[in-house]
C-alpha positions in Angstrom: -48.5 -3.6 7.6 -46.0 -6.3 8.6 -48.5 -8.8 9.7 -50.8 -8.0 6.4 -47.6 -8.8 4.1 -46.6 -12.0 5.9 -49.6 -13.2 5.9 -49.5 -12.5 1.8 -46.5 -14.1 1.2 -47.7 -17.3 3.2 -50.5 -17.4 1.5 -49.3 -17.1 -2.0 -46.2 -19.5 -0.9 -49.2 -21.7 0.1 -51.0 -21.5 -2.9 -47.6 -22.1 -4.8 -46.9 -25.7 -3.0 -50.7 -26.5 -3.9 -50.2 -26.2 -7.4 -46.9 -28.1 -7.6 -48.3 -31.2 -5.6 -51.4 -31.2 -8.2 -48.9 -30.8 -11.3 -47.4 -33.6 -9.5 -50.1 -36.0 -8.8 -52.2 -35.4 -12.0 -49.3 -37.0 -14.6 -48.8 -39.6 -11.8 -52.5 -40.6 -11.7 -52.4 -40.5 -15.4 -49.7 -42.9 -15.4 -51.4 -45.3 -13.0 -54.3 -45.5 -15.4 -52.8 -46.4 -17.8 -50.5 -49.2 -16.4 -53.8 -50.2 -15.3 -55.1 -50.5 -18.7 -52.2 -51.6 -20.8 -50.0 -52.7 -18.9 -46.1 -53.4 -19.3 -46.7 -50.8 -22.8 -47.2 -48.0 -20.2 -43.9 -49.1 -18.0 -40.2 -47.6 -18.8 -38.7 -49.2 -22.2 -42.6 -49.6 -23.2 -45.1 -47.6 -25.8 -46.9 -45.6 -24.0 -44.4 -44.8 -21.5 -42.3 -43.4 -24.3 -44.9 -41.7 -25.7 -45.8 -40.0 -22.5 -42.4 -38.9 -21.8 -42.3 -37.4 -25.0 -45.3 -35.3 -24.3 -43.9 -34.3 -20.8 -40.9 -33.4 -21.5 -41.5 -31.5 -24.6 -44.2 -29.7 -22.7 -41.5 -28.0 -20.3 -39.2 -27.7 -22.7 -41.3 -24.8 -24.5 -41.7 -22.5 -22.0 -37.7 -22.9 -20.7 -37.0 -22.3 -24.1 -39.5 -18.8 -23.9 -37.2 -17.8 -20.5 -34.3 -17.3 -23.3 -36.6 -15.4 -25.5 -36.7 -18.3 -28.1 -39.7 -19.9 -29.9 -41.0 -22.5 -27.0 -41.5 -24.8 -30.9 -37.7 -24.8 -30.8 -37.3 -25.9 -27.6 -39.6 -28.7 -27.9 -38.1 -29.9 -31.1 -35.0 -30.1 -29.4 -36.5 -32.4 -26.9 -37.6 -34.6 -29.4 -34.0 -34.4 -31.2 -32.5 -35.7 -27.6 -34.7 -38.3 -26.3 -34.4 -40.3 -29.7 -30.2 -40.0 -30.4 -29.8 -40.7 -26.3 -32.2 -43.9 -26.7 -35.0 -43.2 -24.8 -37.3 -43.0 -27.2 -38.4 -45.4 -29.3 -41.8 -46.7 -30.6 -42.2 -50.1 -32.6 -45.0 -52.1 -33.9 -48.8 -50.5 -34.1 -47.9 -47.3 -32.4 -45.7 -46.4 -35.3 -49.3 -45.9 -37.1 -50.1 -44.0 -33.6 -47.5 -41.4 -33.9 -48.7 -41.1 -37.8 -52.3 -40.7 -36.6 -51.0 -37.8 -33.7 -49.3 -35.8 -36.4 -51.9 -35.8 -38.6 -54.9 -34.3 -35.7 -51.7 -31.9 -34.7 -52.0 -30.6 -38.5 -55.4 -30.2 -38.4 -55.7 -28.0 -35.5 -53.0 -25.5 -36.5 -54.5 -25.7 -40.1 -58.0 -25.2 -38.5 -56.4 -22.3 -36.6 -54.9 -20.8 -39.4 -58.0 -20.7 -41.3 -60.1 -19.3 -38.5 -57.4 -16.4 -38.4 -57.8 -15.4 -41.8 -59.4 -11.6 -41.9 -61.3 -11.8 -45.4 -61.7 -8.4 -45.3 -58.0 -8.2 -45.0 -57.3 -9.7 -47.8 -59.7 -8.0 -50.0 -58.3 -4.8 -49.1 -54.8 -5.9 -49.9 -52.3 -3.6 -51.5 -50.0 -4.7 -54.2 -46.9 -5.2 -52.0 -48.5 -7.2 -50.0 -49.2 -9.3 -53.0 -46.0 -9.4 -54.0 -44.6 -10.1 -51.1 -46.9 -13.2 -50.5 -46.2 -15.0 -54.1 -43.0 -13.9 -55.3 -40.1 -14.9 -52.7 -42.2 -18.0 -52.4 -42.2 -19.4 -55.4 -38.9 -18.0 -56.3 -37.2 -20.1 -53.1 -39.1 -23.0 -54.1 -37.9 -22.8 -57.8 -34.3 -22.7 -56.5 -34.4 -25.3 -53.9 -35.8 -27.6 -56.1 -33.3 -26.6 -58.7 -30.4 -26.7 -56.4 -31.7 -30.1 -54.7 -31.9 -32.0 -57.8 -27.9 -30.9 -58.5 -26.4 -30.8 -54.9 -28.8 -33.7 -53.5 -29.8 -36.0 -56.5 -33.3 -35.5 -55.8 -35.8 -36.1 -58.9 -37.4 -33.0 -60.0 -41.0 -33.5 -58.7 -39.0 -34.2 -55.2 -37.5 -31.2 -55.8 -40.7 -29.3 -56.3 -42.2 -31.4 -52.8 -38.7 -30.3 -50.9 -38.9 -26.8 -52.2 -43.3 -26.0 -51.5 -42.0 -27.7 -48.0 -39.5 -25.2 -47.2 -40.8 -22.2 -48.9 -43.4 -21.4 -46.0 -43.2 -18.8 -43.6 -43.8 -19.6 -40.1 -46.8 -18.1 -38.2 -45.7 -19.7 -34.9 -42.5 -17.5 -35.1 -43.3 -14.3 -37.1 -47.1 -13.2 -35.9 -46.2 -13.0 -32.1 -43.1 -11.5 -32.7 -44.7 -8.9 -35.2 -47.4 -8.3 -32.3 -45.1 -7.6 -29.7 -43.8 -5.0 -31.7 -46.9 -3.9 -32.6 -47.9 -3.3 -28.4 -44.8 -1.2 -28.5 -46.0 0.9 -31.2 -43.1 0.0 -34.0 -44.0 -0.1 -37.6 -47.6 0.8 -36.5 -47.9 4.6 -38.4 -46.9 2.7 -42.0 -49.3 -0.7 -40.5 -45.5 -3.2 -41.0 -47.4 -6.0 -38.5 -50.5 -5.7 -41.0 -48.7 -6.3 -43.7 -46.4 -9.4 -42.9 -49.0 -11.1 -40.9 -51.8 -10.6 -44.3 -48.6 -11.8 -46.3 -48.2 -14.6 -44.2 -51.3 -16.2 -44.1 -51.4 -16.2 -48.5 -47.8 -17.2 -48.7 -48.5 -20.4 -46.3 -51.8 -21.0 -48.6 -49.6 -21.0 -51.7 -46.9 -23.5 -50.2 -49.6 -25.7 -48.9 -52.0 -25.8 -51.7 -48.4 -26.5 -54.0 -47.6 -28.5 -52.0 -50.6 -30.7 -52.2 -50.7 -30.9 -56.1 -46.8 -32.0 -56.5 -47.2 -35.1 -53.3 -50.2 -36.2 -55.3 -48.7 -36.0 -58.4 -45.7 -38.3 -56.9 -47.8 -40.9 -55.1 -50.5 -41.1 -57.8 -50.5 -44.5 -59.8 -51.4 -44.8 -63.6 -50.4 -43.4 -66.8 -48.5 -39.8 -66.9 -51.7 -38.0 -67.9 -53.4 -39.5 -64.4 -50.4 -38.1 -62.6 -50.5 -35.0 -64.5 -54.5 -34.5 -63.6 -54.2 -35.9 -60.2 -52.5 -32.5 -59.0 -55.4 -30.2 -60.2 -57.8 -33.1 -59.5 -57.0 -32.7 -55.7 -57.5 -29.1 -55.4 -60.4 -29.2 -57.2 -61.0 -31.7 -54.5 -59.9 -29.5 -51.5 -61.8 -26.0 -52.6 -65.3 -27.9 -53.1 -65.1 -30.1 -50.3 -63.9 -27.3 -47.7 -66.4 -24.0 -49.5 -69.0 -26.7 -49.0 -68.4 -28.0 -45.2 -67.4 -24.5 -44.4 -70.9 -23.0 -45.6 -73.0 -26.2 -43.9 -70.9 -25.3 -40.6 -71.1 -21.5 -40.6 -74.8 -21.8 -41.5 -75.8 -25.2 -39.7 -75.1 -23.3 -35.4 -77.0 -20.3 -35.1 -76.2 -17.9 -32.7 -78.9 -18.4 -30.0 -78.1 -22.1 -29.6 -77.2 -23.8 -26.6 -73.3 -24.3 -26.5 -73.1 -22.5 -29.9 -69.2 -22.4 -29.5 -68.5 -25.6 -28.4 -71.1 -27.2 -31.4 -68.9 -25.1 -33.5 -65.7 -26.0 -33.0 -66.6 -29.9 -33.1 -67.6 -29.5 -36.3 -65.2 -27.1 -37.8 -62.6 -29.3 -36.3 -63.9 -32.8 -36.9 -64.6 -31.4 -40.7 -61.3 -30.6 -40.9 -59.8 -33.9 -39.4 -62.2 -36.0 -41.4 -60.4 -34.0 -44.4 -57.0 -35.0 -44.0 -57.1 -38.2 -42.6 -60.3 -39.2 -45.1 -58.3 -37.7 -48.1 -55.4 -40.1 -47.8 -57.1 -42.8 -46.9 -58.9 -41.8 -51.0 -55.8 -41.4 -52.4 -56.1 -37.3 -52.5 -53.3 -36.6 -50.0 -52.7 -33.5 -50.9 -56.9 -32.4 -51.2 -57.4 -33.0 -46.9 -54.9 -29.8 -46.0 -56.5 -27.5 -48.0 -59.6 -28.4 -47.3 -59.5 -27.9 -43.7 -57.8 -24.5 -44.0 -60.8 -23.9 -46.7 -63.3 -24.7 -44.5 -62.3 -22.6 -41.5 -61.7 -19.4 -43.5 -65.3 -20.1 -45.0 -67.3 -21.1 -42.1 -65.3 -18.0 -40.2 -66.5 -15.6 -42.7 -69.9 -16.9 -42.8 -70.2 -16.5 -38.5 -68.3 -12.5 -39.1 -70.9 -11.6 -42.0 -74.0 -12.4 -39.7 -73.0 -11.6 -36.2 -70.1 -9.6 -36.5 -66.1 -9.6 -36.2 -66.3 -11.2 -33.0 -68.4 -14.0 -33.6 -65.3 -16.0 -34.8 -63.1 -15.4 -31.3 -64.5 -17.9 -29.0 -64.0 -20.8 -31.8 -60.6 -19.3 -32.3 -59.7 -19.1 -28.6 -60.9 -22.8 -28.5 -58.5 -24.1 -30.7 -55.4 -21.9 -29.2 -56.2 -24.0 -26.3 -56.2 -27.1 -28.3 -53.0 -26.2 -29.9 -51.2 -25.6 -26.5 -51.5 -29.4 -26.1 -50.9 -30.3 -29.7 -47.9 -28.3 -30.1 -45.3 -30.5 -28.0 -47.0 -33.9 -29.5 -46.3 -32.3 -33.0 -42.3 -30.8 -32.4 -41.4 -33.6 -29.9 -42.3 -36.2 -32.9 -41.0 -34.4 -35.6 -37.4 -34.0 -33.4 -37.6 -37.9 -32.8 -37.3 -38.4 -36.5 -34.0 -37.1 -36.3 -31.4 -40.0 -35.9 -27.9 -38.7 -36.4 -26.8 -42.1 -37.1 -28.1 -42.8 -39.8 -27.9 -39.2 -41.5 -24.8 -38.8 -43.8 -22.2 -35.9 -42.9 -22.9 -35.6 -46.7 -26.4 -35.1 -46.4 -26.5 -32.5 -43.6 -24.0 -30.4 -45.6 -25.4 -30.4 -48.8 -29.1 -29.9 -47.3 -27.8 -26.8 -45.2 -25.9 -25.1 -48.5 -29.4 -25.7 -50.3 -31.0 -24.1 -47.5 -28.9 -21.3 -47.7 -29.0 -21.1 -51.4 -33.1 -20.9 -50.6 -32.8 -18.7 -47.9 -30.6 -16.3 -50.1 -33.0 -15.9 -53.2 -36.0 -15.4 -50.7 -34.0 -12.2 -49.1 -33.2 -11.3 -51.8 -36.6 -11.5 -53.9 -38.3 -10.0 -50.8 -36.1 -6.8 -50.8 -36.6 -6.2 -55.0 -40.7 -6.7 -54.3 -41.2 -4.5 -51.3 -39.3 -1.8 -53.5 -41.6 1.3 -55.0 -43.8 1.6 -51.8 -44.3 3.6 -49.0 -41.8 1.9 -47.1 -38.0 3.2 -46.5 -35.0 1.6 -46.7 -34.9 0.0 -43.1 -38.3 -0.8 -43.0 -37.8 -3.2 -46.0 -34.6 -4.7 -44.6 -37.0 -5.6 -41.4 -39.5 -7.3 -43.6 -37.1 -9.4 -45.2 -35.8 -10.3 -42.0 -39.6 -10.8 -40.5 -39.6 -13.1 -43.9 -37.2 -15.7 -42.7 -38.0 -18.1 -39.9 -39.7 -21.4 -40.9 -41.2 -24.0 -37.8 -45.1 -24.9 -38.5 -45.8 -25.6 -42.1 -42.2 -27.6 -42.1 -43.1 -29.3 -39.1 -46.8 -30.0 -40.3 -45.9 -31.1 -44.0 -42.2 -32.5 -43.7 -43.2 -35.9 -42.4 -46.3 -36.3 -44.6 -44.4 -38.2 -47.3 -42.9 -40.1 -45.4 -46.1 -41.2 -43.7 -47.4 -42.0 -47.2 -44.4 -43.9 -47.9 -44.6 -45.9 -44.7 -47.3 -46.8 -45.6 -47.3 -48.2 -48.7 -44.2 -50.0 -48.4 -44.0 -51.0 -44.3 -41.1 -49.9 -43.6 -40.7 -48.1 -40.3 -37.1 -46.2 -40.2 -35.0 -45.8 -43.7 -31.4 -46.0 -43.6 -30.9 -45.4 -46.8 -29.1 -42.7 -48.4 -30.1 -40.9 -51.7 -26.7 -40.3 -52.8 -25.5 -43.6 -52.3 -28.2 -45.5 -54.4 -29.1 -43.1 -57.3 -27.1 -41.4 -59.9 -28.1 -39.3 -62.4 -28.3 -42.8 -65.1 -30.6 -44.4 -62.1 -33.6 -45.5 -64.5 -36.8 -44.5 -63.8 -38.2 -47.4 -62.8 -36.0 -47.8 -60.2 -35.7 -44.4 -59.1 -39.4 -44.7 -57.9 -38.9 -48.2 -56.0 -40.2 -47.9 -52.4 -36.6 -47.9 -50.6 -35.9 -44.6 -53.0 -38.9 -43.2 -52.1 -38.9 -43.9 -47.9 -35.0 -42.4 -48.9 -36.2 -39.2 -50.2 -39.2 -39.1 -47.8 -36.6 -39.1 -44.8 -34.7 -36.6 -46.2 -37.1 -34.3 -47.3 -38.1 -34.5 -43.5 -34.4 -33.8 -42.1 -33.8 -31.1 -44.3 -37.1 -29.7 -42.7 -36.0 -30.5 -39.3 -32.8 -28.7 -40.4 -34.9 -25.9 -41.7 -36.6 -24.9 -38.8 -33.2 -25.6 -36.7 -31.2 -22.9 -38.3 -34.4 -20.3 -39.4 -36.6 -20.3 -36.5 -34.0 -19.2 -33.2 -31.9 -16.7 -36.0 -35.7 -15.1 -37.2 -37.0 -14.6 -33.9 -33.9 -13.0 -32.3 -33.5 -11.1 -35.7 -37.2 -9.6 -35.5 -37.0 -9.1 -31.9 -33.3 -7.0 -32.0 -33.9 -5.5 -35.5 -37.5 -4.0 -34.6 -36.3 -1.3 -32.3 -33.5 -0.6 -34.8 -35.2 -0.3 -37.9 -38.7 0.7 -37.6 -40.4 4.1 -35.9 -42.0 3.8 -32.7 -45.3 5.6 -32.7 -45.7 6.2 -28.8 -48.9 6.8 -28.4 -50.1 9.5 -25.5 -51.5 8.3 -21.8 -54.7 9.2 -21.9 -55.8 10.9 -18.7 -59.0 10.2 -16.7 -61.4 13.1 -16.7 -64.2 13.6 -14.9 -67.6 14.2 -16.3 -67.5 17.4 -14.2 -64.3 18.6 -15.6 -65.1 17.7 -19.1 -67.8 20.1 -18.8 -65.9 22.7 -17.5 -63.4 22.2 -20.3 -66.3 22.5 -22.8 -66.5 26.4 -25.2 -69.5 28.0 -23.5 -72.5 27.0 -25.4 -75.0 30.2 -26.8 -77.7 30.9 -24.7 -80.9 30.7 -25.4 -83.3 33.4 -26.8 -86.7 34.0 -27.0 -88.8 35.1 -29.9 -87.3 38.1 -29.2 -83.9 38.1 -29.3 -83.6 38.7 -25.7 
């Protein structure tokens, strides 16, 4: 036996160094290609180097921060947070509109993703609570952020609104595998709690997105107030016709029996989806390309389940998990390396975390009044309004979209600006909409989302992860034994036997 186990433990120490040296060499060759191609941009202090080290080191940083039993997002924000305030970071010229570009396919594919996760039979068996639960707290934090914004912050009110729709989102990369590991362990499963938050989630992030879609169209529209007024409904309009259409052509277009069915899938659910949000800005509909892409999965999804069952959707799904595993550290690591404490006021950081907080309190409290009247006890709706609280995706997908826009209308790479230093409440209107105000208030709605996902994301996950075994029943379901088809016979009641005509 000694031999036999040494001869494991070589063999898997051997396989162990193999895989290192090739996690070694295959960044390393990357690297040389590049400098190959581009040259100094891909040495330290240039472009692409920074770029690169980005990606790396935000890459690593997500599953250290999973060791500590914290969302690997978090940990990869972080990154970004460090490499920019230390000064290694630091892009400048055309690969501003690069990192712009990155974020916007890194939207895509977790808006793809959500769409294709959608159950549409889920939500047309939806109770009442679950209703509730998706439409009330949400609106109700985004009413009081925007309110408490536009007193605390200075923020017009259709800034408000955009901060508010931003932050109001509950975060599928925190909450759904948190629910689901509860779930494997049988809590909340007899009353279906996982169910419930997960179908919530999905129509709450709809609501913040599509909101959020009308009010950032309404802002960057040009024209008389009636335009900017239309332009909201104009764009989801917009988004629902563009993404039932491409969804039906895709679901519809791929048969089953074709060759590479699931790979001529997800091209085209993906590059619809792409062409949606970078094709709607480039229109003028900025707020039309998100909900179209999350349209069109949901559509195309359902379309694939109605023909060829449930499971016709999973290998397009699992296609885009894998995607999203790459994705994931481009999106956090650049959202953290818009985070310059230098040239955010103490002010600013204070007054965004008490309207956080403000937010955060009206949601809790909003969820615990709706959940009220239903089959769930007290502790069970304490857990769902603690399930209710992170935020990480949607505030990491939408926070720097305004301020993409506003790059790019007025050029102007990093504002320095603060809003509480350059408009009062007699600021007139014309000047409250210049381009420095608006890069100003595009940075901060970002921060404030940084911020967001900062203080919601670690507290949620550790709160679902500590408060599940506390609060909900376990349902332990029983091993189920292996019998054989001989003893299952034997344990069968003795059949009648046989007559004849007779009775005999």
């Amino acid at each position: 036996m000694q031999p036999a186990k040494s001869s494991w433990l070589a063999a898997k120490w051997k396989m162990g160094i193999q895989h290192a040296i090739v996690i070694l060499l295959l960044p390393l060759l990357l690297w040389g290609i590049l400098y190959s191609t581009v040259g100094d941009s891909a040495a330290p202090g240039g472009n692409v180097f920074a770029l690169g080290l980005l990606f790396g080191t935000a890459a690593l940083a997500g599953p250290v921060a999973a060791l500590i039993r914290m969302p690997p997002l978090l940990g990869m924000l972080l990154m970004g947070i460090f490499l920019r305030n230390i000064g290694i970071f630091s892009v400048s010229g055309a690969f501003i509109e690069v990192v712009g570009v990155l974020r916007k396919i890194a939207m895509a594919v977790i808006l793809t993703k959500g769409g294709l996760g959608l159950d549409g039979g889920a939500l047309r068996r939806l109770s009442f609570m679950v209703l509730r639960l998706a439409f009330f707290p949400c609106l109700t934090e985004a009413a009081t952020i925007c309110v408490a914004s536009h007193f605390l912050l200075g923020f017009p009110w259709l800034w408000g609104a955009l901060l508010g729709f931003v932050i109001a989102a509950v975060s599928p990369a925190v909450v759904v595998p948190s629910l689901l590991n509860l779930k494997e362990k049988g809590y909340g499963e007899e009353k279906g709690i996982s169910t419930l938050v997960i179908a919530a989630s999905s129509i709450d992030d709809i609501l913040a997105i599509s909101a959020f879609g009308v009010v950032l169209g309404t802002i960057f529209s040009e024209g008389s107030l009636s335009e900017q007024i239309m332009h909201g409904p104009l764009e989801v309009i917009i988004g629902l016709s563009f993404g039932i259409c491409w969804g039906m052509l895709v679901g519809l277009a791929v048969p089953k029996g074709e060759p590479k069915t699931m790979q001529l899938r997800s091209m085209l659910v993906g590059g619809g989806g792409l062409f949606a949000v970078l094709g709607s800005q480039a229109a003028g509909y900025d707020g039309a390309g998100p909900l179209a892409c999350i349209t069109a999965a949901f559509v195309a999804s359902s379309c694939w389940k109605h023909y060829e069952g449930n499971e016709a959707t999973d290998p397009v799904a699992a296609t885009f998990s894998d995607i999203w595993l790459i994705f994931q550290p481009i999106l956090f690591g650049l959202i953290g390396t818009e985070v310059k404490f230098s040239e955010i006021q103490l002010e600013t950081l204070s007054y965004g975390l008490a309207v956080l907080v403000i937010g955060l309190m009206i949601r809790v409290t909003t969820c615990l009044i709706v959940t009220q009247g239903g089959i769930l006890n007290f502790k069970e709706i304490i857990f769902v309004a603690i399930a209710w609280f992170p935020k990480a995706t949607v505030q990491a997908a939408f926070g720097p979209v305004a301020l993409d826009i506003a790059r790019k209308k007025f050029d102007e790479p990093f504002p320095t600006m603060s809003i509480n230093s350059t408009m009062t409440e007699e600021t007139p209107l014309e000047e409250l909409y210049d381009g420095n105000a608006i890069l100003s208030l595009s940075a901060q709605v970002l921060t404030i989302a940084v911020l967001s996902i900062l203080f919601t994301a670690p507290i949620g996950a550790v709160g679902i992860a500590f408060s599940g075994p506390c609060l909900l029943h376990q349902m332990v379901k029983p091993k189920e034994e292996f019998v054989s088809p001989v003893r299952r016979r034997r344990q069968q009641p003795n059949q009648p036997q046989r007559t004849d005509s007779s009775g005999r």
